[in-house]
C-alpha atoms as a printed R data frame, in Angstrom:
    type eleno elety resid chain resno       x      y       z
1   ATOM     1    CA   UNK     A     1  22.261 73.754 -12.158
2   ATOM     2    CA   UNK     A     2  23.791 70.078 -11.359
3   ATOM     3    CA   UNK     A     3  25.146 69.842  -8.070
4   ATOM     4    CA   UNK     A     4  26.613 66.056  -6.828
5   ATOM     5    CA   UNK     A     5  27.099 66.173  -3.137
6   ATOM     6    CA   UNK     A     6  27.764 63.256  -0.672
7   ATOM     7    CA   UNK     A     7  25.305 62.767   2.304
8   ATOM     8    CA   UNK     A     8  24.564 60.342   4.749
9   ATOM     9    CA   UNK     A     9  22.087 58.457   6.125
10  ATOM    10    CA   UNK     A    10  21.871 55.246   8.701
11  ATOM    11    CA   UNK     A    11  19.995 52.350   6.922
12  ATOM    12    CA   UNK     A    12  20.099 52.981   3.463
13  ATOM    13    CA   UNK     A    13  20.043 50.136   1.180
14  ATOM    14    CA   UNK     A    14  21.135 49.929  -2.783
15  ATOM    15    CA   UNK     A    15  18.094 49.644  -5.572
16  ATOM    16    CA   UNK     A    16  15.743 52.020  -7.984
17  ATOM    17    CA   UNK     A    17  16.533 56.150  -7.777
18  ATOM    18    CA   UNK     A    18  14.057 58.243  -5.371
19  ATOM    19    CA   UNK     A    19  12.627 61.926  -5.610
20  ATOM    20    CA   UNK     A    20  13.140 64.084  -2.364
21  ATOM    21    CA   UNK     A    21  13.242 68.050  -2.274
22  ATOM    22    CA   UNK     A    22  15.808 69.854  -0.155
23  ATOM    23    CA   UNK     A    23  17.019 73.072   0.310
24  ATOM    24    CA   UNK     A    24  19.526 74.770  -1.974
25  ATOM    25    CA   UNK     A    25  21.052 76.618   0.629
26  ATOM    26    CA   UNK     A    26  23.620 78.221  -2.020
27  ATOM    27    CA   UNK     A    27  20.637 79.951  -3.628
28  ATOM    28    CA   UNK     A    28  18.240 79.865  -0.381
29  ATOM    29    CA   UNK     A    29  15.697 78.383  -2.459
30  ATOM    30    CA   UNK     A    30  13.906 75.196  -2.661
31  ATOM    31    CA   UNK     A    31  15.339 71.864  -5.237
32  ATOM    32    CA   UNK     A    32  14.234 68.648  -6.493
33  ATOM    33    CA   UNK     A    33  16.583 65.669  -6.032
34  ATOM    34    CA   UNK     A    34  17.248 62.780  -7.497
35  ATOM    35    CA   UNK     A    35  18.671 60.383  -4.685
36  ATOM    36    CA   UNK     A    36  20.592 57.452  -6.509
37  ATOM    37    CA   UNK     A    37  21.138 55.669  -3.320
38  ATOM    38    CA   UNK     A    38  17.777 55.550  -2.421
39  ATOM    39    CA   UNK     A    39  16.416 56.560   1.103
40  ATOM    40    CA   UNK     A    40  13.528 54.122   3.258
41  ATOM    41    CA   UNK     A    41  10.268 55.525   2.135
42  ATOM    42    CA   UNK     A    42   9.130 57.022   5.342
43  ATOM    43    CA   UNK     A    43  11.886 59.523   5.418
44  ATOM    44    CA   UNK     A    44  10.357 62.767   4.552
45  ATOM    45    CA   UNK     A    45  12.627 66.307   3.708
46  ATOM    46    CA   UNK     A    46  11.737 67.041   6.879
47  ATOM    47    CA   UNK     A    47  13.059 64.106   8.552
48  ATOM    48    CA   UNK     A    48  16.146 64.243   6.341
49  ATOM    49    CA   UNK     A    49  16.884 67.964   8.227
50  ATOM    50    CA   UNK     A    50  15.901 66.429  11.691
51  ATOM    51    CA   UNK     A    51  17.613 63.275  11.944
52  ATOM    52    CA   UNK     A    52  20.434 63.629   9.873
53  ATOM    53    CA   UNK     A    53  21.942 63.949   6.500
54  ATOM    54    CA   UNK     A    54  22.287 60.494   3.820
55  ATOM    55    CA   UNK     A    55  25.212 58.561   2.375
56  ATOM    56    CA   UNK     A    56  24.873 58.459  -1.409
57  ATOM    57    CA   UNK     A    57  24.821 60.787  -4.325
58  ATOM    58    CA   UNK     A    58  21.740 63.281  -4.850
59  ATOM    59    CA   UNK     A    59  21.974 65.521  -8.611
60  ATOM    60    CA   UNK     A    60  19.669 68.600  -7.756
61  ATOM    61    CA   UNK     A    61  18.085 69.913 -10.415
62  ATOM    62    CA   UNK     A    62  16.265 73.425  -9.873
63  ATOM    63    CA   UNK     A    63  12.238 72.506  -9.977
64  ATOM    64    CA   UNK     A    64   9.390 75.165  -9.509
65  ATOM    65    CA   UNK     A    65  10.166 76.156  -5.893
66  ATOM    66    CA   UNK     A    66  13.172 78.099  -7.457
67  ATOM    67    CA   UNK     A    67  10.766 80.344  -8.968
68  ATOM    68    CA   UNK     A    68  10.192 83.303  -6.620
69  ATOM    69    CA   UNK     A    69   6.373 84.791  -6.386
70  ATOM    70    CA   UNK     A    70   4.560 86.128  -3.521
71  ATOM    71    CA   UNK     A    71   1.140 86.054  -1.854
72  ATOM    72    CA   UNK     A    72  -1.269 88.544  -1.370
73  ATOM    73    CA   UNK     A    73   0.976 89.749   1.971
74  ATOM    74    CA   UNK     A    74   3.958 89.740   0.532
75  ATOM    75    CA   UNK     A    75   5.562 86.620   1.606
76  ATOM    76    CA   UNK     A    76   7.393 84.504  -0.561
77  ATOM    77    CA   UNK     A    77   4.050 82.574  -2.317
78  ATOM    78    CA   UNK     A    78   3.214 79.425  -0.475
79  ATOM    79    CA   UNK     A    79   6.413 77.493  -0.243
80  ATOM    80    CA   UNK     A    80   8.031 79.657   2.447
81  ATOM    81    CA   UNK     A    81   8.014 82.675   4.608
82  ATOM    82    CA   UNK     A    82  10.693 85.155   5.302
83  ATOM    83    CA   UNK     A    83  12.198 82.426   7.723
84  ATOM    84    CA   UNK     A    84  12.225 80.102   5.464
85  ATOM    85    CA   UNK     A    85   9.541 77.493   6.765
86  ATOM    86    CA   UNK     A    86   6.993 76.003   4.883
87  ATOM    87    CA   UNK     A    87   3.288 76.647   4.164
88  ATOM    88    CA   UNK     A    88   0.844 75.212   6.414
89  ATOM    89    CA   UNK     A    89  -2.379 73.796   4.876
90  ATOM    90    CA   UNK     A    90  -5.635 72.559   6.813
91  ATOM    91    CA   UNK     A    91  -7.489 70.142   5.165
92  ATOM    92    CA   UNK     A    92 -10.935 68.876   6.671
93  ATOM    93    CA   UNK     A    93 -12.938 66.624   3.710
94  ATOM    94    CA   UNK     A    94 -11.702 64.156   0.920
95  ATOM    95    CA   UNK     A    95  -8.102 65.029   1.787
96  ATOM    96    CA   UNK     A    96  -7.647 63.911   5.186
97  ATOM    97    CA   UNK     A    97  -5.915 60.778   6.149
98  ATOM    98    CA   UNK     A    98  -8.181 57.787   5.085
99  ATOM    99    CA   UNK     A    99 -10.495 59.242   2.688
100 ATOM   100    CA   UNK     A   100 -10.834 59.217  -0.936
101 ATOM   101    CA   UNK     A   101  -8.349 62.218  -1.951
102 ATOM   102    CA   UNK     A   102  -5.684 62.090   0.571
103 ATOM   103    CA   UNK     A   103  -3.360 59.808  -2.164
104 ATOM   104    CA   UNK     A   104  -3.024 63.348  -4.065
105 ATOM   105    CA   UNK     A   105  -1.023 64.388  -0.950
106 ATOM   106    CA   UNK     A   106   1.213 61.654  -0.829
107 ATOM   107    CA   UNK     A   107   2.087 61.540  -4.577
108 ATOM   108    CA   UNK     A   108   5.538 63.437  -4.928
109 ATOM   109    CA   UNK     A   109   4.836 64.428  -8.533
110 ATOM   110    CA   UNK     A   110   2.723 67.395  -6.970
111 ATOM   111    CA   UNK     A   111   5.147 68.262  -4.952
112 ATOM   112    CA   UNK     A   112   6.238 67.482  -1.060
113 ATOM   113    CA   UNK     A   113   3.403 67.694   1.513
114 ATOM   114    CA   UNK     A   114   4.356 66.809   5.382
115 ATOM   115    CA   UNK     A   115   2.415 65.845   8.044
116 ATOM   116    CA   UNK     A   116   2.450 68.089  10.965
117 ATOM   117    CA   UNK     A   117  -0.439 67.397  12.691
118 ATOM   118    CA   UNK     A   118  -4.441 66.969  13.725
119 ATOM   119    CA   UNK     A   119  -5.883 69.703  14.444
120 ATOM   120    CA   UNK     A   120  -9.481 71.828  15.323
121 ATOM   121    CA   UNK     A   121 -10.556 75.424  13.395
122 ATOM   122    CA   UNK     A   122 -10.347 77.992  16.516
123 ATOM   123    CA   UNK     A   123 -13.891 79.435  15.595
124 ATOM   124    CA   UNK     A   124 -16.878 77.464  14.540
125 ATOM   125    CA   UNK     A   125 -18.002 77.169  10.589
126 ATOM   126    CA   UNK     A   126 -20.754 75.325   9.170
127 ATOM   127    CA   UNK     A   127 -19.036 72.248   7.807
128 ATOM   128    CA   UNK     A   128 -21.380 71.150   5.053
129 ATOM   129    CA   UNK     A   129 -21.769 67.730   2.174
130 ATOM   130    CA   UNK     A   130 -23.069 69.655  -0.556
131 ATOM   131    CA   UNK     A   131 -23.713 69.406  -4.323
132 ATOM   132    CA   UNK     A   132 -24.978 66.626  -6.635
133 ATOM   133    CA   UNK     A   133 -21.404 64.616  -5.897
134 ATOM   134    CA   UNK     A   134 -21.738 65.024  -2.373
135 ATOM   135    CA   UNK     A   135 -18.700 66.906  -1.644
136 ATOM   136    CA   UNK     A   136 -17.675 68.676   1.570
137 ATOM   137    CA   UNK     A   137 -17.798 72.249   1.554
138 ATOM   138    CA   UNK     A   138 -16.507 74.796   4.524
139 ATOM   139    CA   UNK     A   139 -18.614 77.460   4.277
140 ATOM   140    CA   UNK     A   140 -16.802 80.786   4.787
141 ATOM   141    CA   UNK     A   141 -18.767 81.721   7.832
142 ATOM   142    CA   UNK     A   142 -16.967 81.692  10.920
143 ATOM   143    CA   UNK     A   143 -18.798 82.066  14.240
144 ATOM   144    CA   UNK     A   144 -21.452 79.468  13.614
145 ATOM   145    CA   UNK     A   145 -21.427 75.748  12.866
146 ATOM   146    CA   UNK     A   146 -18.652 73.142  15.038
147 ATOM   147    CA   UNK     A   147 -15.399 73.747  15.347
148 ATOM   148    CA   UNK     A   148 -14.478 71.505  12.602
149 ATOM   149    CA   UNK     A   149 -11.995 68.672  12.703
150 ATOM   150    CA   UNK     A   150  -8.908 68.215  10.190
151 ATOM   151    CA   UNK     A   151  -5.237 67.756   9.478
152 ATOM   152    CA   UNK     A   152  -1.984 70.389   9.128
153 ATOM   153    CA   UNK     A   153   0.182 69.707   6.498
154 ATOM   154    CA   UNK     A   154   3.043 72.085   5.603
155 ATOM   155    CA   UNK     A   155   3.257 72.244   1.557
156 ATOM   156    CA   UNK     A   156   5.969 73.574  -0.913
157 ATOM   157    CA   UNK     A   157   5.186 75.771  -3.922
158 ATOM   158    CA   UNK     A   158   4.589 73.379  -5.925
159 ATOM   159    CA   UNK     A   159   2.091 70.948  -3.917
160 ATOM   160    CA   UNK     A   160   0.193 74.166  -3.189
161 ATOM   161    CA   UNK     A   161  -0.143 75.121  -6.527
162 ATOM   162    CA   UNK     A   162  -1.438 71.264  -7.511
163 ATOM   163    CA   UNK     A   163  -3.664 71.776  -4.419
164 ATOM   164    CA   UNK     A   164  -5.449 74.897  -6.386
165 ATOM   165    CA   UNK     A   165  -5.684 73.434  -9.456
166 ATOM   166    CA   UNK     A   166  -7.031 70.194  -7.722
167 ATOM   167    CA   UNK     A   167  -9.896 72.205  -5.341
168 ATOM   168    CA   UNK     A   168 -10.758 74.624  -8.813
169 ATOM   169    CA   UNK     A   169  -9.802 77.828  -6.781
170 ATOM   170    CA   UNK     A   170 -10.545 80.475  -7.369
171 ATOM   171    CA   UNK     A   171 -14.138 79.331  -8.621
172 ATOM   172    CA   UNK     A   172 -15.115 76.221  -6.472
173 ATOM   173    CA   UNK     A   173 -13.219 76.754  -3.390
174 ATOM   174    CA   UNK     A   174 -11.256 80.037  -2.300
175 ATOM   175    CA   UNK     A   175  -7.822 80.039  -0.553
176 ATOM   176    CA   UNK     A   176  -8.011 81.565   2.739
177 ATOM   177    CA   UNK     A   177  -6.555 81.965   5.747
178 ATOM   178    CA   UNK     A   178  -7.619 80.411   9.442
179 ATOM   179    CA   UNK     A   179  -6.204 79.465  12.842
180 ATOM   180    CA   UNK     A   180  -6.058 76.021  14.283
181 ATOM   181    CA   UNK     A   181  -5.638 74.672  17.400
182 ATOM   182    CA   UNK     A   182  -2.946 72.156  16.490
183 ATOM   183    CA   UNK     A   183  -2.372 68.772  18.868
184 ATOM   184    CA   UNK     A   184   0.649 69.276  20.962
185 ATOM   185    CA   UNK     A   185   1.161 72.967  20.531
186 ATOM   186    CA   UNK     A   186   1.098 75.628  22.569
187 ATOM   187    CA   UNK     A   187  -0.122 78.371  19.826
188 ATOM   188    CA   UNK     A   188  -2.790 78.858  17.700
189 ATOM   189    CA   UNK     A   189  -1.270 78.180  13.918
190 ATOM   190    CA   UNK     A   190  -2.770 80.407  10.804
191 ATOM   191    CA   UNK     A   191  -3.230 77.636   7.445
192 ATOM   192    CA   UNK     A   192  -4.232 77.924   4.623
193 ATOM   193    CA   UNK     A   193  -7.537 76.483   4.088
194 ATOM   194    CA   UNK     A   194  -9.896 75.577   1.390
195 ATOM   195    CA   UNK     A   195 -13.331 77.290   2.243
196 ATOM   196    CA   UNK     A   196 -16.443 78.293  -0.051
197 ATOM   197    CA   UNK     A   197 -17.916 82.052   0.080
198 ATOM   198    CA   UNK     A   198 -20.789 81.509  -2.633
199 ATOM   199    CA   UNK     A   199 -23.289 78.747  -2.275
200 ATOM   200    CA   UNK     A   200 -26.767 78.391  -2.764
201 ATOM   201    CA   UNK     A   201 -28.643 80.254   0.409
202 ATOM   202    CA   UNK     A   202 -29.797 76.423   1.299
203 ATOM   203    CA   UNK     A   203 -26.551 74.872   1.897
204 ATOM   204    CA   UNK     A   204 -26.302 77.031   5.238
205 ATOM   205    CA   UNK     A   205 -29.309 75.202   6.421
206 ATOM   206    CA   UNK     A   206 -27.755 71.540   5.516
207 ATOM   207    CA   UNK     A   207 -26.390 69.579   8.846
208 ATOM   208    CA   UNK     A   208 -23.238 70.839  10.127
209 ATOM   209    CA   UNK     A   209 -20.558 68.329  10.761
210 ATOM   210    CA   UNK     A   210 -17.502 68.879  13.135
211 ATOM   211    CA   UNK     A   211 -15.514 65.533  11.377
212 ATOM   212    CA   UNK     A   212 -16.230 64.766   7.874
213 ATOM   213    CA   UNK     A   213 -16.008 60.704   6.733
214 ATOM   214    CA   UNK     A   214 -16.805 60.207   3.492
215 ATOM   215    CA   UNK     A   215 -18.316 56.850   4.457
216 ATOM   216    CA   UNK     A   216 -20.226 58.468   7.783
217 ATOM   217    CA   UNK     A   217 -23.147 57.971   9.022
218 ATOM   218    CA   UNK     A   218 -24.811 60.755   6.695
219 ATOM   219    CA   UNK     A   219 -25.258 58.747   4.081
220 ATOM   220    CA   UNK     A   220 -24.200 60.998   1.728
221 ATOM   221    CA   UNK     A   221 -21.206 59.255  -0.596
222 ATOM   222    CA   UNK     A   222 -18.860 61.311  -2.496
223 ATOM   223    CA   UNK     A   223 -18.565 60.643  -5.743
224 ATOM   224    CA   UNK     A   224 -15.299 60.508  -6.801
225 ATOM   225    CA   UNK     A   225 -13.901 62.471  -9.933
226 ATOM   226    CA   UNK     A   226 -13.111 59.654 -12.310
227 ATOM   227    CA   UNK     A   227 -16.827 58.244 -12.039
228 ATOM   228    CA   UNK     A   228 -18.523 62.178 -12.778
């Protein structure tokens, strides 16, 4: 499916095409774009449906968010609930804003990833560095540790998908569910979250953190993938 459509923008300048994903509202599912007139690079999808609409011609092209599969409750799998919204992840180590991951989040070839937030778990888990490459690791056991520090960002299929490929879930890491208190609202919000439910029996007695830095006073580098 090609569909040219005319939308506008304040600010837009001329130069190289840009990738954006919107919302096929025809088919009620989720698009990739090609925008020809190309947008300022800190408009997001969701400050495209906020703010406005853009002056220029987008061809949408069906990506993987057209592809319909659901989660273990039912709901439409990862990129959006029954309402429509998309899926909120927490992330708490290598992925957070200034450490040694986070550019996976902010490269549109795995998909669209906004920032919504910073945020604490509700309950307490042992945040742990763990592992000969010195890797963060939320242990699955809520009720004891810190409540542990981190970032909301709401995902589409196909960044949450890259994001369990990236964190070797099933095996390394599990995808489960948690409530946050997020900054500036008034209700807890349930995220996904990346957490680990088998582990050596020592790594529950490691330090706990409640705000992982990769470059903290722990000592403990990560070692990044390209150098294992």
């Amino acid at each position: 499916m090609n569909v040219d459509v005319q939308i506008f923008f304040p600010g837009w300048g001329q130069g190289s095409s840009r990738r954006i994903c919107v919302c096929c509202s025809k088919h009620n599912q989720k698009a990739e774009a090609t925008v020809l007139s190309p947008r300022p690079a800190s408009l997001t999808s969701g400050a495209l449906k906020k703010e406005g609409t853009l002056r220029g011609a987008v061809n949408v092209m069906p990506g993987p968010e057209c592809k319909r599969s659901t989660t273990e409750t039912g709901a439409p799998c990862g990129t959006e609930d029954s309402s429509g919204r998309l899926a909120p992840v927490f992330v708490y180590g290598t992925l957070k804003t200034g450490q040694p991951n986070h550019r996976v989040l902010l490269d549109g070839a795995h998909g669209c990833a906004a920032f919504r937030g910073r945020a604490r778990t509700l309950e307490p888990y042992p945040l742990v560095i763990a592992g000969e490459h010195n890797i963060p690791r939320l242990l699955n056991l809520p009720g004891r540790g810190h409540r542990v520090f981190g970032e909301v960002y709401e995902v589409d299929l196909r960044m949450l998908r890259f994001l369990d490929e990236f964190e070797s879930c099933p095996d390394m890491y599990q995808r489960t569910r948690l409530h946050v208190a997020l900054e500036g609202a008034r209700a807890p919000l349930e995220c996904f979250v990346y957490t680990t439910a088998t582990y050596p029996p020592e790594w529950v007695h490691l330090p706990y953190l409640d705000d992982y830095d990769s470059q903290g006073k722990h000592g403990l580098r990560y070692n990044p993938r390209e150098n294992r």
